[in-house]
C-alpha positions in Angstrom: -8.6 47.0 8.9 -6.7 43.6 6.8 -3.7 44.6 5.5 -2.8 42.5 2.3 1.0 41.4 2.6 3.0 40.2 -0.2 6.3 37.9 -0.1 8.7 36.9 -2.7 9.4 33.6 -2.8 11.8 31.6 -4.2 11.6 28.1 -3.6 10.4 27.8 0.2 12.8 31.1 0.9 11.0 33.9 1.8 13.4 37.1 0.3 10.7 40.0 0.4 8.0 40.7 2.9 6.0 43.9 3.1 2.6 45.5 2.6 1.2 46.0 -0.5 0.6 49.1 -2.4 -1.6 51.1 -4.7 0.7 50.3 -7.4 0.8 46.7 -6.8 -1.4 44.5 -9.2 -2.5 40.8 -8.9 -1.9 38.9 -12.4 -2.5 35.6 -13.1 -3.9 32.3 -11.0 -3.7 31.6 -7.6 -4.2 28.7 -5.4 -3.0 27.0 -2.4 -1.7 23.5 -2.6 -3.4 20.6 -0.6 -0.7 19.2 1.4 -0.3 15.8 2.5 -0.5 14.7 5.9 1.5 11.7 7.3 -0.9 8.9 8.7 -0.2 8.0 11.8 -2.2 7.1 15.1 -1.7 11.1 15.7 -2.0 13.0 12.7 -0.3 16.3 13.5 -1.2 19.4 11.4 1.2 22.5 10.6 -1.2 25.1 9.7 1.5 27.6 9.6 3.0 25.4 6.6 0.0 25.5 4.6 -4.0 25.7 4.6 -5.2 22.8 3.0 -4.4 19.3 3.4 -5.5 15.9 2.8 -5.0 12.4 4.7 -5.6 8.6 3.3 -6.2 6.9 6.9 -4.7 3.6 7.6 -6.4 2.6 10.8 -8.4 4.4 13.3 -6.8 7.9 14.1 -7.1 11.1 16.0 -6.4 14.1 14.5 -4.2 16.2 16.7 -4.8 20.2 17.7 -3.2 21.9 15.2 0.5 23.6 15.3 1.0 27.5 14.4 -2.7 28.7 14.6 -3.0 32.1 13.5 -6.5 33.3 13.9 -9.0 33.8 10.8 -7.1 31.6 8.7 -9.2 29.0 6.8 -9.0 25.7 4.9 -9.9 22.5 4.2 -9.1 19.5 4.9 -10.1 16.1 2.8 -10.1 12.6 4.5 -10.0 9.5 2.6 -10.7 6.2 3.4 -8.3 3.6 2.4 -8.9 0.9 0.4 -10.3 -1.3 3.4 -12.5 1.7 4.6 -14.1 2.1 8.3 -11.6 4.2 9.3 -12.7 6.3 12.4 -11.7 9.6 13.5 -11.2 11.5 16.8 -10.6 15.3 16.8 -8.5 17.0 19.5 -10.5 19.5 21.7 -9.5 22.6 19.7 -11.6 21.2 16.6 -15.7 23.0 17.2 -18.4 21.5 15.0 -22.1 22.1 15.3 -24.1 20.8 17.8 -20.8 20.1 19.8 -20.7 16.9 18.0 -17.5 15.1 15.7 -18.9 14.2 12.5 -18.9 10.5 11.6 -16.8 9.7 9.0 -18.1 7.8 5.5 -16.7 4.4 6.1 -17.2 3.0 2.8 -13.1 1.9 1.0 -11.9 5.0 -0.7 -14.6 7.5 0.5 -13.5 11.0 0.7 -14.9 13.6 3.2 -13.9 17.2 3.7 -13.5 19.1 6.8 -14.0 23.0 6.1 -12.3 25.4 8.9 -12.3 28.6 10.3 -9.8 29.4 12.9 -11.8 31.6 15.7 -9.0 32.1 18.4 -6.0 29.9 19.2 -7.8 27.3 20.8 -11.4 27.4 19.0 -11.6 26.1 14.9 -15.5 26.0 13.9 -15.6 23.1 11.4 -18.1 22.2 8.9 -18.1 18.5 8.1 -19.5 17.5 4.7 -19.6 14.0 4.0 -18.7 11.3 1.2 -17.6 13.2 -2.1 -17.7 11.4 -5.4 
């Protein structure tokens, strides 16, 4: 059975960690932030600092098996073309998509495509790729 863990946080200090109880009560809006991601030839992601991210590529890049995988977490992640476009993208082996094919990006200048994961165990993320947002 999930177990629902709450933290108080204050700034990026974690003071209070335990489980939730029946008294406990969700108020308000939530939402995770969509970090950015440093461009580089190897784009490295953290997945234990955050869930969702986005990266503007510069060149042709491979995006690196991820960092701090803890299994059944989820996310996205939102690729954008720069403003030269024909960016291409390689995906280290931990990256599953269907068919046991890498998408092909949308290579037009500015074009933004999402990657949307689930993490299956700490080597396997099933990926669905969906292609050039307006």
């Amino acid at each position: 059975m999930a177990r629902l863990v709450k933290s108080i946080v204050s700034g990026s200090t974690v003071t209070g960690l335990g489980e939730t109880t029946s008294t406990d009560q969700l108020e308000g809006r939530y939402a995770v932030e969509v970090a950015t991601l440093t461009d580089g030839a190897n784009i490295s992601v953290d997945l234990g600092a955050n869930q969702n991210f986005t990266v503007t590529l510069a060149g042709n890049r491979t995006l690196d098996n991820p960092t701090n995988i803890v299994v059944g977490q989820t996310g996205s992640i939102f690729i954008v073309q720069d403003g030269t476009g024909s960016r291409t993208l390689s995906f280290g082996s931990y990256y599953d998509f269907a068919g046991g094919t890498a998408p092909t990006l949308t290579t037009a200048a500015s074009a933004v495509d999402r990657i949307d994961y689930v993490v299956r165990t700490a080597t396997s993320i099933h990926c669905v790729f969906t292609a050039n947002y307006s």
